[in-house]
C-alpha distance (Angstrom), angle and dihedral (degrees) to the residues before:
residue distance angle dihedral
X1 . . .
X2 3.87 . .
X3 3.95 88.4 .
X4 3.37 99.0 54.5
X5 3.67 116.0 94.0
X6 4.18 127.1 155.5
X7 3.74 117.4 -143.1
X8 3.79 100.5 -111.8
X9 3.78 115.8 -80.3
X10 3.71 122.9 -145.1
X11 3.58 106.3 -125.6
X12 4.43 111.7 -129.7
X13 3.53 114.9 -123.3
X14 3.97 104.7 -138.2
X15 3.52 98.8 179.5
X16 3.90 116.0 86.2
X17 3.78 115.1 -172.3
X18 4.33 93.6 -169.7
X19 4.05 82.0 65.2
X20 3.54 118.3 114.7
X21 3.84 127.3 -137.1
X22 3.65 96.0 -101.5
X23 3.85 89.7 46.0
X24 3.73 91.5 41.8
X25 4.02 95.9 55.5
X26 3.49 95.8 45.6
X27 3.73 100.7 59.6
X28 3.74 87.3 41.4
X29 4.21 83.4 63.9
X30 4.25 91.4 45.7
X31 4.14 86.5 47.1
X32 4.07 90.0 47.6
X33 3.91 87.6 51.1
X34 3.45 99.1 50.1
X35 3.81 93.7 44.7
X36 4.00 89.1 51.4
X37 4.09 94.8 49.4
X38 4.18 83.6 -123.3
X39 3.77 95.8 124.3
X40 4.15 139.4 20.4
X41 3.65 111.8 -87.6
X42 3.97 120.4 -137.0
X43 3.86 83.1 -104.2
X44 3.60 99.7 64.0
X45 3.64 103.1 29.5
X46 4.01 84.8 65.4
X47 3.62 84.3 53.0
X48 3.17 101.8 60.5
X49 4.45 92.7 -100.8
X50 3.77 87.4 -49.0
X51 3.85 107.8 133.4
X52 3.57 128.6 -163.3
X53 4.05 124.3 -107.3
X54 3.58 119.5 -120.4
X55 3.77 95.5 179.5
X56 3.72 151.2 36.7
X57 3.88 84.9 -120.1
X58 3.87 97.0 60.7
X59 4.04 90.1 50.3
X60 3.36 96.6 99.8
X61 4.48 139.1 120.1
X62 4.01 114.6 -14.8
X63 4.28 107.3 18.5
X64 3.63 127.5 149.2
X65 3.90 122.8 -155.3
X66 3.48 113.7 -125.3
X67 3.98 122.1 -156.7
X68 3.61 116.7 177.2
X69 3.88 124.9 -8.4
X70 3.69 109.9 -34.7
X71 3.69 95.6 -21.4
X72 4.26 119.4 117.8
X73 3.50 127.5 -173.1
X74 3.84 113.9 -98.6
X75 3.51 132.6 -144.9
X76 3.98 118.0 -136.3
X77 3.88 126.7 -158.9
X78 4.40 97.9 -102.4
X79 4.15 84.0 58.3
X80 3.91 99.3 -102.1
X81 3.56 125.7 129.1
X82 3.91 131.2 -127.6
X83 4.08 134.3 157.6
X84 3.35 118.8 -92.1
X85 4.11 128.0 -124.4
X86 4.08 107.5 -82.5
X87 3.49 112.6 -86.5
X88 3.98 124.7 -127.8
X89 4.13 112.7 -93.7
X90 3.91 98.4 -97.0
X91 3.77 90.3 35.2
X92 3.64 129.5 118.8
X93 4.00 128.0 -148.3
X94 3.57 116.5 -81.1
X95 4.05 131.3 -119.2
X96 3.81 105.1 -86.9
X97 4.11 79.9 44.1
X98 4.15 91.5 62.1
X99 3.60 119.7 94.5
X100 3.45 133.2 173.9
X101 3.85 123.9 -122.6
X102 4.14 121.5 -145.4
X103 3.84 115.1 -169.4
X104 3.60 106.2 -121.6
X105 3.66 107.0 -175.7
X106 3.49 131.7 -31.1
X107 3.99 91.5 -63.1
X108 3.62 106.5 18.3
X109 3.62 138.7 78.7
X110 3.59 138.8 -160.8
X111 4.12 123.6 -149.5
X112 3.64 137.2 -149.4
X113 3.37 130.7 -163.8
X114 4.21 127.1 -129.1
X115 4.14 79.0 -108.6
X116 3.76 88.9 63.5
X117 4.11 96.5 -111.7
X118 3.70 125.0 125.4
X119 3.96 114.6 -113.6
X120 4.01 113.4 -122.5
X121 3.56 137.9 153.8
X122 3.52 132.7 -98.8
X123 3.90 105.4 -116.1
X124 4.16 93.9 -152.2
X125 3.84 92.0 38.0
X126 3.43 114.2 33.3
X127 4.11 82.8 -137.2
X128 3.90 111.6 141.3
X129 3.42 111.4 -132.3
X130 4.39 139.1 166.3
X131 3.89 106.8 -132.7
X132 3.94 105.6 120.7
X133 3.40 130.7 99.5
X134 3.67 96.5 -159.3
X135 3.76 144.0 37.1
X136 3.79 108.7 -98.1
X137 4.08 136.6 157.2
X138 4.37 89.8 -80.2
X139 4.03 87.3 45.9
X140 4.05 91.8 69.1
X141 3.05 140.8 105.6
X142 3.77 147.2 178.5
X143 4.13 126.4 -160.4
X144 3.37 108.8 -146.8
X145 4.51 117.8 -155.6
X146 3.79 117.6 -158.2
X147 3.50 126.8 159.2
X148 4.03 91.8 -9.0
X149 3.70 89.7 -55.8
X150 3.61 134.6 103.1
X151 3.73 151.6 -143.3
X152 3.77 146.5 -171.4
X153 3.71 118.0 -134.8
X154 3.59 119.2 -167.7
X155 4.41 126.5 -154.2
X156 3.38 83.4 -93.1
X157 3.68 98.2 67.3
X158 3.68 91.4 -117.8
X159 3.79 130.8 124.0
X160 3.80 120.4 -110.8
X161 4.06 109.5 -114.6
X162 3.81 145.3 128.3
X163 3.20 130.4 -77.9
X164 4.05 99.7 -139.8
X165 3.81 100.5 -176.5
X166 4.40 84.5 55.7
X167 3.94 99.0 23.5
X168 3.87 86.3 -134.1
X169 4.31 122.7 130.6
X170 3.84 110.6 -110.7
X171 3.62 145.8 172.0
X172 3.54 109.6 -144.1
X173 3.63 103.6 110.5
X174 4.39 111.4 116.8
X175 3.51 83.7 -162.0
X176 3.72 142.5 22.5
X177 3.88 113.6 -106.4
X178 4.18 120.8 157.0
X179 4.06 97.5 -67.0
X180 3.84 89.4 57.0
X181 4.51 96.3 49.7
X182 3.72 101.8 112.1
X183 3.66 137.3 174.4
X184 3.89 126.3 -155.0
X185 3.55 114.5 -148.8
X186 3.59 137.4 -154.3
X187 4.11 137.2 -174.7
X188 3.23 89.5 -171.9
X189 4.11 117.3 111.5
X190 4.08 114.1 -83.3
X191 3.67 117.0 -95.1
X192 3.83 90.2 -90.7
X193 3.11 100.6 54.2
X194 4.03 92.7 45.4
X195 3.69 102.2 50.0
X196 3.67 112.4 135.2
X197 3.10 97.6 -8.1
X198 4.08 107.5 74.3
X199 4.00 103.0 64.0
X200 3.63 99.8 -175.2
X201 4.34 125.6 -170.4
X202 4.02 83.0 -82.1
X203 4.27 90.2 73.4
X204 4.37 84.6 55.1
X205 4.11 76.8 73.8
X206 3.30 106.3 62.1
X207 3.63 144.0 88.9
X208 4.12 129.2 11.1
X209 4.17 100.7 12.7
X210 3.69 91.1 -134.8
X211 4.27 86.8 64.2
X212 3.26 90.2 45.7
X213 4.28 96.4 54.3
X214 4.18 81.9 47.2
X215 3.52 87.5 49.9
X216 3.81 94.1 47.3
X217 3.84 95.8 41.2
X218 4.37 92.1 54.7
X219 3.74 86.6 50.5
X220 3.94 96.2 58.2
X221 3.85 110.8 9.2
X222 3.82 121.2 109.0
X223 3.95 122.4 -165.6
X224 3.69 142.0 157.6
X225 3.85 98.0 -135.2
X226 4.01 92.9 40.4
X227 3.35 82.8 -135.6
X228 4.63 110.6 152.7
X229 3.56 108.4 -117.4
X230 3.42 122.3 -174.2
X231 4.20 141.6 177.4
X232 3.87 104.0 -103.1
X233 4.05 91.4 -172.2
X234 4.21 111.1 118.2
X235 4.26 114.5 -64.7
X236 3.37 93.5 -143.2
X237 3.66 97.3 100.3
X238 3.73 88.3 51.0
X239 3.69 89.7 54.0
X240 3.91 91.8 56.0
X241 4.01 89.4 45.4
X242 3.76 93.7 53.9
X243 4.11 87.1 54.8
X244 4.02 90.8 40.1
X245 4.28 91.0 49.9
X246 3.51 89.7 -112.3
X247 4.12 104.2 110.2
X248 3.79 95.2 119.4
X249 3.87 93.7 54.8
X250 3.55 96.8 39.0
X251 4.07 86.5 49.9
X252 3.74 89.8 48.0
X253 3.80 98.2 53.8
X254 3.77 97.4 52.7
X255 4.01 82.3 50.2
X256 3.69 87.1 55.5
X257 3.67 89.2 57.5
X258 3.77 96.0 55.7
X259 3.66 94.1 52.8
X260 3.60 84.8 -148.9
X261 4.00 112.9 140.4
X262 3.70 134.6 19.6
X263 4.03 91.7 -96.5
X264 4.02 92.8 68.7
X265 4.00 121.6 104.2
């Protein structure tokens, strides 16, 4: 992305040539540790066993946003967005500070707040706000890694920041400057650890299309007579909105039309 330039990081100088042997073999055993995901870095011990994402792939279940030093962005009860009080060193991020990350993609993500909304931006405003009830085109977005730092950008094209003067979460940045360095955090074991046996909402999206509408409609649809009922109009538009990103909207429409649950339009 042509707009997206990283204030210049210093790079840290690990090796120490005054070290002794003793001294040099026992950080070597901390660094191996750290690298494997066996033991709690410095990192997330001082936040409270959060740890730090380092790719779209780890962005998944429980995360909290972090902008600035032991500050997260916080949900509020009218579905806007502002950072939280700092926390404590050894703290982690409070409730209304938890979201939950979907996989959308291979390099974008969808976010729901701890009021059970999905987190999109405001075309005309740039404001970030939780409102939907479904994963659509304005409900994405896509961390971006440079340099060992990271960004949010929203469907907007904007970079995910505060807005100090207000206090409220935005995305109106063109390009990424100190207020718009994030990290997304997760407690939840490394991707080592979790393989195969974490099935998040992203696994409700795959295989045969017609599972995948079944799977969708038990997750959201309330009746009295519990009995499934599901859209029998042609898939194929579903097929070409699970290629285009747009699954969740297509899904939500042809719920719409059955004006079978209390979530439909």
């Amino acid at each position: 992305m042509a707009d997206y330039q990283f204030v210049k990081a210093v790079k840290l100088n690990l090796k120490r040539n005054d070290l002794g042997p003793r001294k040099k073999k026992k950080r070597k055993k901390v660094d191996e540790v750290d690298e494997e995901g066996g033991g709690k870095d410095e990192d997330s011990t001082n936040h409270g066993g959060w740890w730090s994402a380092t790719c779209t792939e780890e962005i998944v279940g429980s995360i909290a946003i972090e902008l600035g030093e032991q500050t997260y962005i916080r949900a509020l009860d009218n579905g806007l967005f502002t950072v939280g009080a700092p926390h404590d060193q050894g703290d982690g991020p409070s409730p209304e500070e938890i979201l939950t990350a979907v996989k959308v993609g291979e390099t974008k993500i969808a976010l729901k707040s701890g009021y059970g909304k999905y987190i999109r931006v405001e075309p005309a405003t740039g404001k970030v706000v939780g409102r939907s009830d479904a994963i659509g085109a304005l409900e994405q977005w896509e961390p971006i890694f440079q340099d060992g730092k990271m960004a949010l950008l929203g469907s907007n094209d904007r970079f995910l920041g505060e807005d100090v003067s207000s206090g409220d979460v935005m995305a109106t940045a063109k390009a990424v400057g100190t207020g718009e360095i994030v990290r997304i955090r997760s407690n939840a074991p490394r991707a080592s650890d979790r393989a195969g046996t974490n099935k998040g909402d992203e696994d409700h999206d795959k295989g045969n299309i017609r599972q995948v509408e079944i799977n969708y409609v038990k997750k959201f649809q309330k009746f009295q007579d519990k009995r499934l009922r599901i859209c029998e109009e042609g898939r194929d538009n579903l097929e070409k909105a699970r290629e285009d990103g747009s699954l969740h909207e297509a899904l939500l429409d042809r719920r719409a039309k059955m004006k079978a649950d209390r979530y439909c339009k």
